[in-house]
N, C-alpha and C positions, 0 to 999 in steps of 0.2 A: 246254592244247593237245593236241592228238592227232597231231600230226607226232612221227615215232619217226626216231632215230636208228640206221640199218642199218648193219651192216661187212659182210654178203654175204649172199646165197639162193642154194640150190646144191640140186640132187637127189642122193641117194647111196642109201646102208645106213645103218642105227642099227650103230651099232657098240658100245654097250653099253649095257647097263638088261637088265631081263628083257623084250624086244622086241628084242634083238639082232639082226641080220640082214634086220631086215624094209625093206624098200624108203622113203625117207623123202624128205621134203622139207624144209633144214635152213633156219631163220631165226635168224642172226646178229646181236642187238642188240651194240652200241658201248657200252662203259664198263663199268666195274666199281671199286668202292672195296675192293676186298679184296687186289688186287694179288698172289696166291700163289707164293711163290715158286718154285715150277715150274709154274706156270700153260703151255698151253699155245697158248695163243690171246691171245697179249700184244699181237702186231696189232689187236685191237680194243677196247683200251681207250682207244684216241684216234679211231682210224682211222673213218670211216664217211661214210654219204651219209644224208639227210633225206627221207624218204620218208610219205605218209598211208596207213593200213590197206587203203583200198581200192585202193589205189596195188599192194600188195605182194599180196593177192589175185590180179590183173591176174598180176603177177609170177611165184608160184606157180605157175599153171595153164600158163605159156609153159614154166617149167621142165619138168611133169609135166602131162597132158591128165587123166592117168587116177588118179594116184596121190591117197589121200585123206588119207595120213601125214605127218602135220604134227612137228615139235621146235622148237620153240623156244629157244637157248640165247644165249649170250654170252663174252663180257660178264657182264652180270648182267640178263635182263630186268626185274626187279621195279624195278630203278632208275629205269625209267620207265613206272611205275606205268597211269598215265592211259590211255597211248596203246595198251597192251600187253592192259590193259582192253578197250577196245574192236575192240584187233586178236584175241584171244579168242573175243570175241562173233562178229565178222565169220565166223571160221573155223568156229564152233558151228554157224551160220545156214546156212553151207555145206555142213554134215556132214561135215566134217573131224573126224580124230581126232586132237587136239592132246595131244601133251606138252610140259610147260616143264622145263629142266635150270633149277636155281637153288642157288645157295649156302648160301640159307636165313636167310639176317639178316632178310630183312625177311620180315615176314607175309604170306601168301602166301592169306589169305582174302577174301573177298567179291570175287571175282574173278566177271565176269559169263559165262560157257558153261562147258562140260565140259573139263576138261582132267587129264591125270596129270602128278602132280610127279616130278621123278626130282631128288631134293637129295640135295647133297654136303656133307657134315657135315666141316668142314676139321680134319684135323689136326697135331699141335704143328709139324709138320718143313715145314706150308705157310704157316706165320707168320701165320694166319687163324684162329687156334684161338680159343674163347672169345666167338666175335661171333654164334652160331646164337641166333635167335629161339625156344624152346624151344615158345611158343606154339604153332607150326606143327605139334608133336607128335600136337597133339589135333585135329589137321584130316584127316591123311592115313591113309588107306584101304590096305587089300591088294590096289589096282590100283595104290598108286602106292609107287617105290623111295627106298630111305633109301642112299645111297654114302659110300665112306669110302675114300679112297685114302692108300694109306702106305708110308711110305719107308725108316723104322728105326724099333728096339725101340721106344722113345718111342711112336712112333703104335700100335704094335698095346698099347701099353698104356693107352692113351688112347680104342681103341676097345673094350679089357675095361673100363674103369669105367665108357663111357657107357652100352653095353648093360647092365651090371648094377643101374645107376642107373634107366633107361628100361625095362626088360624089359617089363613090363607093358604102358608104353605102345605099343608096336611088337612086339607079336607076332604081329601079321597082317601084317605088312610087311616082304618082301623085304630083305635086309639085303645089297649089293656088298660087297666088300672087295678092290679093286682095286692092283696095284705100279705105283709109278710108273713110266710110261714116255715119257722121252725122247729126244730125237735122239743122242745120246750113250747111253741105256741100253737102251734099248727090247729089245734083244734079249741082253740081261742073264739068263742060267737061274738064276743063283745066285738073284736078287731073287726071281721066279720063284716058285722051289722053296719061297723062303723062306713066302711069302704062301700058297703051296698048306698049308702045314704050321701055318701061326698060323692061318686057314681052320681045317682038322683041327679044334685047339687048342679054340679057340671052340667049335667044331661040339658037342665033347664038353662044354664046360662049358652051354653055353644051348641044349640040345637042343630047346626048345619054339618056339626063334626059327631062324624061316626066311633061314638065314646062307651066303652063297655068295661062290664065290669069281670072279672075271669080268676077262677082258684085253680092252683095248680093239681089237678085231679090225680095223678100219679103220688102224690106225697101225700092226698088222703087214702088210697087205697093202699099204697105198699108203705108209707110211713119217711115223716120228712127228710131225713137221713140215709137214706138206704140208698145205696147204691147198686149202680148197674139196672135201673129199672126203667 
């Protein structure tokens, strides 16, 4: 079936990847099995409406006449494989420029049109460590980003062994390393400070890999919770 499951479409800003700022149109699939425990988008692991691709095309263009910036995230979109397939395609055919946010478990190949991946490599402190499809290593490009969002020691030592493990495989590829922010922390300087200095840290140790440091700007402007922005 190619009926997809939405939890919202919404115009805004990217608020983070290396495309930060740029004007977008957001597509919201429903579900995810990773369940993170600071996840911030817990509304759509249930929540959503049934929608068909050309349904949500229609959709898009009502949001935005002009804009041709596509994200797709979640949820998890690869969860529903089939439909996400052809909603890809639809967009490609359109001349939309798509990106998918994905978590990275499942394989993210033979997908049909152009799109950049922006995957989030989970770590220990998101209770989702250990489920990344490693396969996907060898598919992604230095148009598309590798993120890693961390909370305490634990995670930035979790993302020293992955890079030092993968370095090779990902030296063309943008590397986030983003603090968590939530409704309660989001404007936390200490975390901050901290992420700006483990950044540093890295910077110095894998100088060959393109490692940065990135806040989710959309959750300081409009507030970490807030949806539809």
């Amino acid at each position: 079936m190619s009926t997809l499951k939405i939890n919202e479409i919404f115009y805004s800003i990217q608020g983070e990847s290396t495309h930060v700022g740029v004007p977008c149109i957001f597509i919201r699939f429903s579900g995810c099995i990773q369940n993170c425990s600071f996840c911030d988008s817990k509304y759509a692991w249930d929540e959503g409406f049934e929608i068909e691709p050309h349904e949500i095309l229609i959709r898009i263009r009502q949001e935005s006449l002009k804009c041709k910036n596509v994200c797709i995230t979640g949820g998890e979109p690869f969860e529903q494989r089939e439909g996400l397939s052809k909603l890809v395609k639809l967009l490609d055919d359109n001349e939309y420029n798509v990106c998918i946010e994905t978590n990275g478990v499942h394989y993210i190949g033979g997908v049909p049109g152009a799109f950049i991946a922006i995957m989030d490599i989970k770590c220990p402190s998101s209770e989702g460590e250990g489920k990344f499809d490693l396969d996907n290593l060898e598919i992604l490009d230095h148009e598309d980003n590798l993120k890693f969002v961390a909370y305490i020691d634990k995670d930035f030592e979790f993302i020293e062994k992955f890079l030092s493990t993968h370095k090779n495989e990902i030296e063309d590829i943008p590397i986030l390393i983003s603090p968590v922010l939530t409704e309660s922390q989001f404007v936390n300087e200490e975390r901050m400070k901290n992420t700006a200095d483990e950044v540093k840290r890295l910077g110095n140790m894998f100088p060959d890999l393109d490692i940065r440091m990135q806040i989710q700007i959309h959750k300081i402007i409009w507030g970490a919770m807030t949806r539809g922005v």
